[in-house]
Gaussian input, Z-matrix of N, CA and C with variables (Angstrom, degrees):
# hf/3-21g

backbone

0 1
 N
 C     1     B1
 C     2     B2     1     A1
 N     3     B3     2     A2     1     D1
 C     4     B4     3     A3     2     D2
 C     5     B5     4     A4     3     D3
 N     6     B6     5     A5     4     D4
 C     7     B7     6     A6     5     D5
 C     8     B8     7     A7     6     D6
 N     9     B9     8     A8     7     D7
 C    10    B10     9     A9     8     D8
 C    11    B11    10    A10     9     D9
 N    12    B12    11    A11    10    D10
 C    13    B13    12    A12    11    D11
 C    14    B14    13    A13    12    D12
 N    15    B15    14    A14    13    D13
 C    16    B16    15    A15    14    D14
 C    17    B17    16    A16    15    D15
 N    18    B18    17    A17    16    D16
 C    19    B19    18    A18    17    D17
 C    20    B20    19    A19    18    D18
 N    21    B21    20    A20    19    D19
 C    22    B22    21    A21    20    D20
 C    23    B23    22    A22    21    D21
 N    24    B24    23    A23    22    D22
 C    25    B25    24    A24    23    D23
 C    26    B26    25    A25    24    D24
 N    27    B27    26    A26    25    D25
 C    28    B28    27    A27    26    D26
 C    29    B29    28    A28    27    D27
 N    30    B30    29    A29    28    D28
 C    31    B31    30    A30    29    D29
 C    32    B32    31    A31    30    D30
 N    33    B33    32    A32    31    D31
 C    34    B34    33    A33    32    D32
 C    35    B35    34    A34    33    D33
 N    36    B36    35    A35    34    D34
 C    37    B37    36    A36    35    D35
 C    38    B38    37    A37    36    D36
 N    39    B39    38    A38    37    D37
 C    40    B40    39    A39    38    D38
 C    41    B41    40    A40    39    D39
 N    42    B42    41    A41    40    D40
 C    43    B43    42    A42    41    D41
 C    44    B44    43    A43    42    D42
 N    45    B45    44    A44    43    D43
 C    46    B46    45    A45    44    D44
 C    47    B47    46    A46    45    D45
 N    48    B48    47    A47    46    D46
 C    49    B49    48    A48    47    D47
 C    50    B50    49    A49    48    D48
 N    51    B51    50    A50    49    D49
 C    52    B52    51    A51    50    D50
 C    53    B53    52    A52    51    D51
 N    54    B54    53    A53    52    D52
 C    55    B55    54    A54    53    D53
 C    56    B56    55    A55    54    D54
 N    57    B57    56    A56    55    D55
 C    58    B58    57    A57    56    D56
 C    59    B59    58    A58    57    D57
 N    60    B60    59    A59    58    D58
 C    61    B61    60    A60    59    D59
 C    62    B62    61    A61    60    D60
 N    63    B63    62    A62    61    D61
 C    64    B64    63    A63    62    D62
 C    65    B65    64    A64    63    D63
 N    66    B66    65    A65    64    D64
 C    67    B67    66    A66    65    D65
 C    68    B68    67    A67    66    D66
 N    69    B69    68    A68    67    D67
 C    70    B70    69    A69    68    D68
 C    71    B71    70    A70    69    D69
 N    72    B72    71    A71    70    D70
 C    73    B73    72    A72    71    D71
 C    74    B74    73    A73    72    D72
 N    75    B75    74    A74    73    D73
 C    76    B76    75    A75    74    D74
 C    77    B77    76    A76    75    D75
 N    78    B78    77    A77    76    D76
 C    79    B79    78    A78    77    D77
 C    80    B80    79    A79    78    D78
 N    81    B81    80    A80    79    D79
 C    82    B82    81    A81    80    D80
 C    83    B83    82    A82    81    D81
 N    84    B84    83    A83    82    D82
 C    85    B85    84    A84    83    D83
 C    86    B86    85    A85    84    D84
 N    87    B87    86    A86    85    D85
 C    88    B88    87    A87    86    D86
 C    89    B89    88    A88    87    D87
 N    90    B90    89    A89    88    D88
 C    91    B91    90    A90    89    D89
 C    92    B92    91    A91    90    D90
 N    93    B93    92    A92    91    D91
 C    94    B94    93    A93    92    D92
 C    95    B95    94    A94    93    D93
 N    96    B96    95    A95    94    D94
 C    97    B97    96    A96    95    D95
 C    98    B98    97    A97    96    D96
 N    99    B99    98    A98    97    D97
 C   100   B100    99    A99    98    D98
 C   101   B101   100   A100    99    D99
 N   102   B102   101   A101   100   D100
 C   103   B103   102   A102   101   D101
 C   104   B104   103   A103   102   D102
 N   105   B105   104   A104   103   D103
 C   106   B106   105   A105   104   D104
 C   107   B107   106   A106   105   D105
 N   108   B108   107   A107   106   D106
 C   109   B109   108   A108   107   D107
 C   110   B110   109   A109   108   D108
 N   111   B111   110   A110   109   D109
 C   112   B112   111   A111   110   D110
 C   113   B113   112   A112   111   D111
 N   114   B114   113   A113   112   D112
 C   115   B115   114   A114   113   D113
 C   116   B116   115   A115   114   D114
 N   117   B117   116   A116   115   D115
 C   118   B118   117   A117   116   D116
 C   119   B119   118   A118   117   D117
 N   120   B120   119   A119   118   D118
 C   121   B121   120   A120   119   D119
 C   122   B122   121   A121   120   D120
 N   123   B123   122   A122   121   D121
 C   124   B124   123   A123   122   D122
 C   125   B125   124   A124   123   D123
 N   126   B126   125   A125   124   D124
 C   127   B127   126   A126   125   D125
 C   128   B128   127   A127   126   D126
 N   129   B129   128   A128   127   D127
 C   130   B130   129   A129   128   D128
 C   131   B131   130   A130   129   D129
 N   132   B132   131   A131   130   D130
 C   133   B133   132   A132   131   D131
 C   134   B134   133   A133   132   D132
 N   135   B135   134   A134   133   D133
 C   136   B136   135   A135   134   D134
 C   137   B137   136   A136   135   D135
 N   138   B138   137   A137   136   D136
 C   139   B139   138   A138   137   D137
 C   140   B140   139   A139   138   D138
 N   141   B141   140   A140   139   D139
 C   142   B142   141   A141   140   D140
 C   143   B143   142   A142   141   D141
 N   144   B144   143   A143   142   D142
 C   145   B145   144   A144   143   D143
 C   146   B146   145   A145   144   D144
 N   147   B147   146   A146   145   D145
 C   148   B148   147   A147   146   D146
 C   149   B149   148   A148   147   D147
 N   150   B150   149   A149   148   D148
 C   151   B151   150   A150   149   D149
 C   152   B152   151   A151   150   D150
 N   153   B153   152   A152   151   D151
 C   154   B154   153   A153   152   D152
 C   155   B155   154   A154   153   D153
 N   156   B156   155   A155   154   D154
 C   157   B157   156   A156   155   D155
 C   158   B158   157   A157   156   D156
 N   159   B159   158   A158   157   D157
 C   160   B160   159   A159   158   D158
 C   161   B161   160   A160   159   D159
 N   162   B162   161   A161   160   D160
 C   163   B163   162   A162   161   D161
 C   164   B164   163   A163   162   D162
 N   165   B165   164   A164   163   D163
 C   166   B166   165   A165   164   D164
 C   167   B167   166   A166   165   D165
 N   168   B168   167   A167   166   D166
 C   169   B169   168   A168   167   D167
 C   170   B170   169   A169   168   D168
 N   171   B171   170   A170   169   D169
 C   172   B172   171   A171   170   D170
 C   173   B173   172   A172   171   D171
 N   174   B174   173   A173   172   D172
 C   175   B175   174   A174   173   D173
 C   176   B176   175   A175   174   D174
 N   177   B177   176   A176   175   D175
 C   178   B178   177   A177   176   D176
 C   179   B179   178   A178   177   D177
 N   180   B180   179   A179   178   D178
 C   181   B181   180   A180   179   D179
 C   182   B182   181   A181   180   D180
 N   183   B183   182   A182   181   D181
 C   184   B184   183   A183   182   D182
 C   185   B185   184   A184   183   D183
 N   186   B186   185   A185   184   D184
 C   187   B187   186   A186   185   D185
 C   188   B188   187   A187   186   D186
 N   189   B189   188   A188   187   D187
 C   190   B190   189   A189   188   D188
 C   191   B191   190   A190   189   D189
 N   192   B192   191   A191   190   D190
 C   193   B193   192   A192   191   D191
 C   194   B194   193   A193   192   D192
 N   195   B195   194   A194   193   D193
 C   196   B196   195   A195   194   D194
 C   197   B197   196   A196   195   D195
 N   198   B198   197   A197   196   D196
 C   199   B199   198   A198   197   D197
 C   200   B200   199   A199   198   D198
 N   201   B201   200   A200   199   D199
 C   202   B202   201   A201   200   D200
 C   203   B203   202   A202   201   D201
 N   204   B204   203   A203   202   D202
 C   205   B205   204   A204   203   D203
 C   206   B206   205   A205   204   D204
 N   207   B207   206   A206   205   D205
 C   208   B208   207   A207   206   D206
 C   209   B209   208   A208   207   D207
 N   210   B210   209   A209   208   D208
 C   211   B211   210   A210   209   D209
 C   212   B212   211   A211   210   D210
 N   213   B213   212   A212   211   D211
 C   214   B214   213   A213   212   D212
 C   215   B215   214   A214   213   D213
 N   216   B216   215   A215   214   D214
 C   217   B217   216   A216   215   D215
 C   218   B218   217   A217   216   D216
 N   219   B219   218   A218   217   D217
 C   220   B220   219   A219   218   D218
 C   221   B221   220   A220   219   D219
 N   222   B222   221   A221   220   D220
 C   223   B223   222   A222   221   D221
 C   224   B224   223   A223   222   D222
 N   225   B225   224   A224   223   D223
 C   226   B226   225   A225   224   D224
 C   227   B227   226   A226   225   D225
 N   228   B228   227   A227   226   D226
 C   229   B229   228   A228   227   D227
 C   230   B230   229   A229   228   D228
 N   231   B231   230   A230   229   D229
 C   232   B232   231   A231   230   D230
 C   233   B233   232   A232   231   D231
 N   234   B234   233   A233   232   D232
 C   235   B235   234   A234   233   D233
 C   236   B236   235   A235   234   D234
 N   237   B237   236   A236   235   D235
 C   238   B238   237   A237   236   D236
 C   239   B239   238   A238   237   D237
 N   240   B240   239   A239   238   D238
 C   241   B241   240   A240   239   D239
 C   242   B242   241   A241   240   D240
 N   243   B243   242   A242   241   D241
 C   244   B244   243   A243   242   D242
 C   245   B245   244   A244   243   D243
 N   246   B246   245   A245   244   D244
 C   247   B247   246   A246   245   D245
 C   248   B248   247   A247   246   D246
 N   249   B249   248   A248   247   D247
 C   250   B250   249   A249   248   D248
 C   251   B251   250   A250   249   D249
 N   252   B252   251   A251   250   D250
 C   253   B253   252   A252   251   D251
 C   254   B254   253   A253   252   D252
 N   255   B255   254   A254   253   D253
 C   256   B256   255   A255   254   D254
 C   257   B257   256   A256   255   D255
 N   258   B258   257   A257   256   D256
 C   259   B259   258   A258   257   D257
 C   260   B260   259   A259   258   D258
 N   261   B261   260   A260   259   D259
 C   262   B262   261   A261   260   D260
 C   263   B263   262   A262   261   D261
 N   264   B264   263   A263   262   D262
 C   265   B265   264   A264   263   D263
 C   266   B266   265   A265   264   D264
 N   267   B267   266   A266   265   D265
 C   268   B268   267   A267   266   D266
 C   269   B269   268   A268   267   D267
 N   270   B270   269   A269   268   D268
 C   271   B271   270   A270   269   D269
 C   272   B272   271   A271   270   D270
 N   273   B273   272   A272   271   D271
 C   274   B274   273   A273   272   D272
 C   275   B275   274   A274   273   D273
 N   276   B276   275   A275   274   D274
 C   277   B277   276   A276   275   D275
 C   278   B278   277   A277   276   D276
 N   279   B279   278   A278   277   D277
 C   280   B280   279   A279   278   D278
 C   281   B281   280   A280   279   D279
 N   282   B282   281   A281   280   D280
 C   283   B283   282   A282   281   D281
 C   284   B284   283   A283   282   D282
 N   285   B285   284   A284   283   D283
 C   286   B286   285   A285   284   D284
 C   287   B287   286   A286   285   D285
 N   288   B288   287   A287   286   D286
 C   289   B289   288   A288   287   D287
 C   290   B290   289   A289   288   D288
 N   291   B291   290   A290   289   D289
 C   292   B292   291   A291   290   D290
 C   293   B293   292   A292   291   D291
 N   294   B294   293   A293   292   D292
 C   295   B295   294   A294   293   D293
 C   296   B296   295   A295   294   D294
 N   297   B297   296   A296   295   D295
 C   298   B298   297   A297   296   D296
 C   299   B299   298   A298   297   D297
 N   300   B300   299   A299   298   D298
 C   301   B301   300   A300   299   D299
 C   302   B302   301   A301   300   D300
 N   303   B303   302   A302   301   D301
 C   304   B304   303   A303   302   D302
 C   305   B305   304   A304   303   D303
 N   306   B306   305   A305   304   D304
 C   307   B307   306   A306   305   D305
 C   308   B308   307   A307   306   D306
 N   309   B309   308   A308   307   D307
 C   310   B310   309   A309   308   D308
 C   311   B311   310   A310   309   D309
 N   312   B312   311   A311   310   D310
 C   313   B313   312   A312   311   D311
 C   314   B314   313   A313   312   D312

   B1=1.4513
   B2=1.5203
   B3=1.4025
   B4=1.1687
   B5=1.5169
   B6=1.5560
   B7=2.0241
   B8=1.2378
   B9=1.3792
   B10=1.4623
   B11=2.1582
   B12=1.9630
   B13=1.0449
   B14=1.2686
   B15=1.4511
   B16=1.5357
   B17=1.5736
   B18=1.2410
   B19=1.5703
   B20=1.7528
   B21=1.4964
   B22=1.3045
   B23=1.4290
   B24=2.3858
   B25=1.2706
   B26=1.4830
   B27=1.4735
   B28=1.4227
   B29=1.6326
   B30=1.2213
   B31=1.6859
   B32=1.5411
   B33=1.8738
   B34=1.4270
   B35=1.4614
   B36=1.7050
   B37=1.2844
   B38=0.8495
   B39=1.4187
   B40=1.1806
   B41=1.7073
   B42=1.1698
   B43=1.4173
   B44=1.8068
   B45=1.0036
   B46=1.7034
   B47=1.1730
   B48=1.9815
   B49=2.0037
   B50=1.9501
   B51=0.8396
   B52=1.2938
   B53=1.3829
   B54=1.4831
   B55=1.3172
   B56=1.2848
   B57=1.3315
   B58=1.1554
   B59=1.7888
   B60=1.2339
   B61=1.1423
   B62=1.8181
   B63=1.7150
   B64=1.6713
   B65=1.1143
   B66=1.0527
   B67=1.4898
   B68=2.0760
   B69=1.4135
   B70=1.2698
   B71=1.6748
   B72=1.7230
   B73=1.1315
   B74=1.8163
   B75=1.5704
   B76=1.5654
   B77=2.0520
   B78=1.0019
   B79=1.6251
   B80=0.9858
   B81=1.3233
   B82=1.3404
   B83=1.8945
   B84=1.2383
   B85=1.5659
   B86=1.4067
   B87=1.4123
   B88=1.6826
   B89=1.7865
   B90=1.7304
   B91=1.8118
   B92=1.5056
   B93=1.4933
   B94=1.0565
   B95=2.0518
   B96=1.4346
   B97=1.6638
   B98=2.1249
   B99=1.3000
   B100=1.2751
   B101=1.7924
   B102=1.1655
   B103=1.5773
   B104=1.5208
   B105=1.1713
   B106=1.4530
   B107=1.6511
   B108=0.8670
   B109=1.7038
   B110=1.2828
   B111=1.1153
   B112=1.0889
   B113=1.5266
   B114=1.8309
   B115=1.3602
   B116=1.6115
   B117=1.5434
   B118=1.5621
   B119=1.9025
   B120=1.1268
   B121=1.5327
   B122=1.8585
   B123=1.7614
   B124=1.6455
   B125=1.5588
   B126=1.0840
   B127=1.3758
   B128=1.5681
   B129=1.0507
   B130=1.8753
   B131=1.3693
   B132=1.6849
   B133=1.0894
   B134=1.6737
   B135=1.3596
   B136=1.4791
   B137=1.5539
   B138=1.3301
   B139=1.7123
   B140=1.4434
   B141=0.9657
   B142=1.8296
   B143=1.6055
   B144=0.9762
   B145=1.3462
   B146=1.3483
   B147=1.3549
   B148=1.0312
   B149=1.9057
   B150=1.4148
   B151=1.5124
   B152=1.5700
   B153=1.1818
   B154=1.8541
   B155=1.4578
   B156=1.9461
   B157=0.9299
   B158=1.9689
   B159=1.8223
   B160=1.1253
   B161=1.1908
   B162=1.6094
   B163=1.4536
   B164=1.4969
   B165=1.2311
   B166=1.1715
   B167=1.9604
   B168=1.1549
   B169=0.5987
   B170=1.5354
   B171=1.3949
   B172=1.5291
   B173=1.6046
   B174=1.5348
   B175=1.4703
   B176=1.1493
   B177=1.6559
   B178=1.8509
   B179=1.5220
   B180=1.4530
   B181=1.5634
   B182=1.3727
   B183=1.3764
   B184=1.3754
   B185=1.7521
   B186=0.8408
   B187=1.5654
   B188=1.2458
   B189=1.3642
   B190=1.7866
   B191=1.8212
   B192=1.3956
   B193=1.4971
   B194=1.1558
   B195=1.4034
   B196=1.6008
   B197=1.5560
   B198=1.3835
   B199=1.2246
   B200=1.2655
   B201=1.3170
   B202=1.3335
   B203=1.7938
   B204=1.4007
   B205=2.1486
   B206=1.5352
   B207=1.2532
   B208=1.2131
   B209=2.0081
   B210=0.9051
   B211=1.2884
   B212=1.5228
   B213=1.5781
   B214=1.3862
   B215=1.9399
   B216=1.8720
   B217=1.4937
   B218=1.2422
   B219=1.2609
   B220=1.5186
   B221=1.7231
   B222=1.7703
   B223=1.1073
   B224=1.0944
   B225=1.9725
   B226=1.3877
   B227=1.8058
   B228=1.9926
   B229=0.9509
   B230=1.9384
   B231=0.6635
   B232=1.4391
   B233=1.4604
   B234=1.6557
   B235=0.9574
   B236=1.6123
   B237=1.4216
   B238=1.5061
   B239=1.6723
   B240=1.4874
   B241=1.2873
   B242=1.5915
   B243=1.3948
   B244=1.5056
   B245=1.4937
   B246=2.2279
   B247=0.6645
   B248=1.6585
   B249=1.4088
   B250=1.7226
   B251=1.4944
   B252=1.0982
   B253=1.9615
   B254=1.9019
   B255=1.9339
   B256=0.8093
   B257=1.6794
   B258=1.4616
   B259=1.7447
   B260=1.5440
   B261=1.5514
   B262=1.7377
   B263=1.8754
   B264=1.7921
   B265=1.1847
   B266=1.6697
   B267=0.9548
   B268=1.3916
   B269=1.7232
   B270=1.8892
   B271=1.0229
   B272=1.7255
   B273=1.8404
   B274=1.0740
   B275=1.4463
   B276=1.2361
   B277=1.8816
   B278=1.5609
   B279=2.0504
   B280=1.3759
   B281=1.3674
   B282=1.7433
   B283=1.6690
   B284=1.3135
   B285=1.2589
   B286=1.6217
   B287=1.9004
   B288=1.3509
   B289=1.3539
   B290=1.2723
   B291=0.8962
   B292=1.4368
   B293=1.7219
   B294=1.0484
   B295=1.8897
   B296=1.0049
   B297=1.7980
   B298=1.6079
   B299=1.2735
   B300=1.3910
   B301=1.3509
   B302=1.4304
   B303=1.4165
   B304=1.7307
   B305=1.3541
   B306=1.5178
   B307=1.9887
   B308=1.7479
   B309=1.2811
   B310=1.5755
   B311=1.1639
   B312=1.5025
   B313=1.0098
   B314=1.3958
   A1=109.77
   A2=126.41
   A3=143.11
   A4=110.56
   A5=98.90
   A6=92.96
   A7=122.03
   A8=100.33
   A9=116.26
   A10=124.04
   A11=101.02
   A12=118.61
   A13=138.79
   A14=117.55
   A15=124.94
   A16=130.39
   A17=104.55
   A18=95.88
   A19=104.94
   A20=117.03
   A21=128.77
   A22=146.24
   A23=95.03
   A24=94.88
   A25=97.21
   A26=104.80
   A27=115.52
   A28=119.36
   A29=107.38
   A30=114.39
   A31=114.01
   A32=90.04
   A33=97.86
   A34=96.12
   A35=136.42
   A36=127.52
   A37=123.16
   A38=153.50
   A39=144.52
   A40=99.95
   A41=115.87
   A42=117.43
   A43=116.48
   A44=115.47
   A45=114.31
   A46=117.78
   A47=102.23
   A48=99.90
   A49=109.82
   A50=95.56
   A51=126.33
   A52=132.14
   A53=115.31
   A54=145.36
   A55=111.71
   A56=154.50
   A57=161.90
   A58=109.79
   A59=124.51
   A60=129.41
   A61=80.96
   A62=98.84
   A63=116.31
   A64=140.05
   A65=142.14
   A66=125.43
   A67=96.41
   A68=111.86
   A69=133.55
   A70=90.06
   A71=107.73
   A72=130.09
   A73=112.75
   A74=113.67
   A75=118.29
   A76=106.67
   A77=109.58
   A78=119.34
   A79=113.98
   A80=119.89
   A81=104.89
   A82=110.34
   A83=101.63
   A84=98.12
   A85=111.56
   A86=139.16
   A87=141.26
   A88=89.46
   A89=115.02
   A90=97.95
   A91=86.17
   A92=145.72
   A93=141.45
   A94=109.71
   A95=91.26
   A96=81.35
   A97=114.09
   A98=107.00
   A99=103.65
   A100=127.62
   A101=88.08
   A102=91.31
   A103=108.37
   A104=118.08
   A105=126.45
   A106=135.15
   A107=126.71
   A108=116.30
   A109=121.04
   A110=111.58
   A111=135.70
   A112=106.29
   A113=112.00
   A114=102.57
   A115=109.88
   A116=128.96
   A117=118.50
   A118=96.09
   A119=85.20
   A120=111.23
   A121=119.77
   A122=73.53
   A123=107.32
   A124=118.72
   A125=114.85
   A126=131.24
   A127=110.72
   A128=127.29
   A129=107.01
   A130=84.22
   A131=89.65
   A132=117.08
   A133=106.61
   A134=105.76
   A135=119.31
   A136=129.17
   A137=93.42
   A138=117.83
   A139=115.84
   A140=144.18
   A141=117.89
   A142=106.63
   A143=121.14
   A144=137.47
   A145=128.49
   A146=128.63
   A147=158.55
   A148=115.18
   A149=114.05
   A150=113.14
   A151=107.13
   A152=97.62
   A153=89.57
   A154=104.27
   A155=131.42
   A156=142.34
   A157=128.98
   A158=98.91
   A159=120.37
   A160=117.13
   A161=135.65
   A162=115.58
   A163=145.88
   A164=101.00
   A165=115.89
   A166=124.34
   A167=151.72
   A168=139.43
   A169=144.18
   A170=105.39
   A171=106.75
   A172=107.00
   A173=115.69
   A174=106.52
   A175=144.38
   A176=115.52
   A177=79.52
   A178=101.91
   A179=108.55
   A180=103.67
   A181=99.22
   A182=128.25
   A183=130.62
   A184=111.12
   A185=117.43
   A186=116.66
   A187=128.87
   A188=125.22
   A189=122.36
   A190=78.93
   A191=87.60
   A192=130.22
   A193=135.95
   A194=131.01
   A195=131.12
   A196=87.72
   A197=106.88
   A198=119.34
   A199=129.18
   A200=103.02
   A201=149.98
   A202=105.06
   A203=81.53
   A204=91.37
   A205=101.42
   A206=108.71
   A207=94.02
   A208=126.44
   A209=119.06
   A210=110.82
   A211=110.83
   A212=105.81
   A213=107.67
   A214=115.47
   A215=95.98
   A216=93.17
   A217=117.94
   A218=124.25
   A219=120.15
   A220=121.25
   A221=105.20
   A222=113.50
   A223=98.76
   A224=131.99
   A225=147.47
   A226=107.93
   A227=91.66
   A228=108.36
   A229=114.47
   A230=119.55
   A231=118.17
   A232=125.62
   A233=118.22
   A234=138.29
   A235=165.61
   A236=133.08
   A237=107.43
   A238=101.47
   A239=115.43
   A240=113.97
   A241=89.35
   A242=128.28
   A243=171.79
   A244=87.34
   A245=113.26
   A246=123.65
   A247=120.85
   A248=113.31
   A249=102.99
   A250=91.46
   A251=80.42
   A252=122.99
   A253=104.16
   A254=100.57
   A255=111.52
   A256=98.97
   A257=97.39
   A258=115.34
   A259=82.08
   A260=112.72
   A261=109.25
   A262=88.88
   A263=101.74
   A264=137.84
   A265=90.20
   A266=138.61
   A267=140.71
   A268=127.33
   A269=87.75
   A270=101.91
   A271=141.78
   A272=82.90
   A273=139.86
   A274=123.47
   A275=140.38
   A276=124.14
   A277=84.11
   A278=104.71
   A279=108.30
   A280=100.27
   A281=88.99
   A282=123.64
   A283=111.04
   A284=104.87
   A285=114.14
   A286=111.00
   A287=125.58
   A288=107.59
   A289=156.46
   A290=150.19
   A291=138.54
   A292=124.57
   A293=100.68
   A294=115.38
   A295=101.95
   A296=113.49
   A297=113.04
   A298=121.43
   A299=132.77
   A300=116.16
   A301=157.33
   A302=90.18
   A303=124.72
   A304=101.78
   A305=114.52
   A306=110.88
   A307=88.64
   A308=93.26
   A309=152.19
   A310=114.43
   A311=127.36
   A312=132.41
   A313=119.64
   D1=128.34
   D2=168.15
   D3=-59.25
   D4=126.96
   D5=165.12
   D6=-118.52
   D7=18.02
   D8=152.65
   D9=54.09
   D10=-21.28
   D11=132.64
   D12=-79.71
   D13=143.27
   D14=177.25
   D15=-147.14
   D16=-176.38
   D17=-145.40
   D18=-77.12
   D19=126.47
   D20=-150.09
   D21=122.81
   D22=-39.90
   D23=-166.20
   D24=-74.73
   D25=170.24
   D26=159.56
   D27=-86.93
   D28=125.08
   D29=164.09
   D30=-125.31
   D31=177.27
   D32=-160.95
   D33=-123.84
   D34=126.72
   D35=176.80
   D36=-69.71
   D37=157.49
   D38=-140.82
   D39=-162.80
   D40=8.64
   D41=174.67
   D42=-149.58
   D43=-157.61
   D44=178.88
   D45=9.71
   D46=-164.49
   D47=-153.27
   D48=-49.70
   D49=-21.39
   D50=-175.82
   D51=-52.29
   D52=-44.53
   D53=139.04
   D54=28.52
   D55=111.17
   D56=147.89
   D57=97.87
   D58=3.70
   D59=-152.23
   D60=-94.28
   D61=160.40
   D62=158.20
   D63=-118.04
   D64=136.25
   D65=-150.79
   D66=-155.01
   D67=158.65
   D68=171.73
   D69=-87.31
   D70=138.53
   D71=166.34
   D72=-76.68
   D73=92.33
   D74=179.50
   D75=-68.87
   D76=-54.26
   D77=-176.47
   D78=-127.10
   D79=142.52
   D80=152.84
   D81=-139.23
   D82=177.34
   D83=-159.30
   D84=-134.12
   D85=76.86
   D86=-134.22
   D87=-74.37
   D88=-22.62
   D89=-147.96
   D90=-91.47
   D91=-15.68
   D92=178.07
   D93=-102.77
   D94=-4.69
   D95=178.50
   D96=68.33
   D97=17.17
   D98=164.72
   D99=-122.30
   D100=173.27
   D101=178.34
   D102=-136.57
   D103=151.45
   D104=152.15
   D105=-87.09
   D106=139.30
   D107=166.93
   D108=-134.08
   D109=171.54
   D110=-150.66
   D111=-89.15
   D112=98.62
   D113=-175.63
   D114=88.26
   D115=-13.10
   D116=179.15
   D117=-101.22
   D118=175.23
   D119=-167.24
   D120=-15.47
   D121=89.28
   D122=173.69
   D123=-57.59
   D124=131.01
   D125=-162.20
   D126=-105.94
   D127=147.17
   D128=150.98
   D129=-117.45
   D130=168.00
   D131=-179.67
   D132=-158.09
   D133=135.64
   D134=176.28
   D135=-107.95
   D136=113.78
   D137=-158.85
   D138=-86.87
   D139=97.55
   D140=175.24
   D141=-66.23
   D142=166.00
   D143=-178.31
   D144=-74.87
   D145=103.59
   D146=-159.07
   D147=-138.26
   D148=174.20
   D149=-154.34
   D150=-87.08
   D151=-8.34
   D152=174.13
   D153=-92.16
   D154=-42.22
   D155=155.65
   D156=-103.67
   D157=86.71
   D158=179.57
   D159=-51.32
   D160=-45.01
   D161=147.10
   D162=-63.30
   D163=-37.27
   D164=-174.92
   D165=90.78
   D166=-115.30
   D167=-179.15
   D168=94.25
   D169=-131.79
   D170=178.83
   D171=-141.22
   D172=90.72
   D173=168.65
   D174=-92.64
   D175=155.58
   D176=-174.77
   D177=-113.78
   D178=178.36
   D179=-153.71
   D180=-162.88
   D181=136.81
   D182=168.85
   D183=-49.57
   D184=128.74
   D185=152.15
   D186=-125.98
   D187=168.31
   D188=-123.69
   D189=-102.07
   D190=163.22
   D191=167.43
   D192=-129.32
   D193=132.03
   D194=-145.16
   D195=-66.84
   D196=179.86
   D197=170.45
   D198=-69.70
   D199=-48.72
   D200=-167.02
   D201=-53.61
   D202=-37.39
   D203=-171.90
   D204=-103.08
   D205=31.54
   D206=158.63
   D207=-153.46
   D208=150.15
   D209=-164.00
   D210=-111.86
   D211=146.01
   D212=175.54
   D213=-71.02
   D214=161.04
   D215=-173.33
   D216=-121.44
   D217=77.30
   D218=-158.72
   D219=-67.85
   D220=129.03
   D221=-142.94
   D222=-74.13
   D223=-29.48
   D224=162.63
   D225=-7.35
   D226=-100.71
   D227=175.75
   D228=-90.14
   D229=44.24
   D230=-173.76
   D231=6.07
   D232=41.08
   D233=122.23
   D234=-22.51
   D235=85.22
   D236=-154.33
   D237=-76.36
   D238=149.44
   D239=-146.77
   D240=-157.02
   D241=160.12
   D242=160.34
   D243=-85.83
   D244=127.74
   D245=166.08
   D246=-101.94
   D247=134.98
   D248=177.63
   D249=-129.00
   D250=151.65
   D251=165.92
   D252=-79.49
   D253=152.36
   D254=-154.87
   D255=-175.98
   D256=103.24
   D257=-139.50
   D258=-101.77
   D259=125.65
   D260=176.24
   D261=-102.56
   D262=167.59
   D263=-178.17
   D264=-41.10
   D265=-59.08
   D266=-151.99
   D267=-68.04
   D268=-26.83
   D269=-175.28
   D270=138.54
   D271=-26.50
   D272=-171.06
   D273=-56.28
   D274=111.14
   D275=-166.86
   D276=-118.84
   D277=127.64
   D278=141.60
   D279=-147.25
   D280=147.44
   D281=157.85
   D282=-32.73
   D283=111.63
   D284=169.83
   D285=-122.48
   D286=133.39
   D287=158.76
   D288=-44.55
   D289=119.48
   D290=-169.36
   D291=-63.90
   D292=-25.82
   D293=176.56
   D294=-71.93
   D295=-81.67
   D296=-177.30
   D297=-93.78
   D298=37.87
   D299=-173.77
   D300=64.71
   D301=-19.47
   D302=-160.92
   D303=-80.33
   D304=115.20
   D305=170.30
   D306=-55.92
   D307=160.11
   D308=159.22
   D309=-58.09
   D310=-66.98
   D311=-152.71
   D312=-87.33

């Protein structure tokens, strides 16, 4: 299954604490169906100390969000929008919006 988001676009959440917020797409992960962003639902996490983190501690860290709860942000009309495909003569597949029409790429 296609998630038709990728790493960069901007989306808008559309569910949990999270809810209406926007964020840059940092990861994303097709075999679990999630994504991360940029700045949404901050995590801690407790590290022992090791050479990238010499104290160790308590970090905080984006953690992922289904796919599902979140919507694409088309940069066109700045719109949250449903992405479709749009197969040229050549062979060729690009992301186009569904509102205005406008490829993606």
């Amino acid at each position: 299954m296609g998630l038709g988001v990728r790493k960069g676009d901007i989306v808008l959440v559309m569910t949990g604490k999270s809810k209406g917020k926007k964020g840059r797409i940092l990861a994303v992960s097709p075999a679990a169906e999630r994504v991360s962003i940029e700045g949404i639902n901050i995590v801690k996490k407790h590290t022992k100390p090791n050479k990238k983190y010499a104290q160790g501690g308590i970090i905080e860290k984006e953690g992922t969000v289904h796919i599902s709860n979140v919507m694409f942000i088309c940069p066109k009309c700045s719109k949250p929008t449903k992405i479709g495909n749009t197969v040229l003569e050549s062979g060729k597949k690009l992301r186009t919006c569904k509102k205005c029409r406008e490829v993606l790429e």
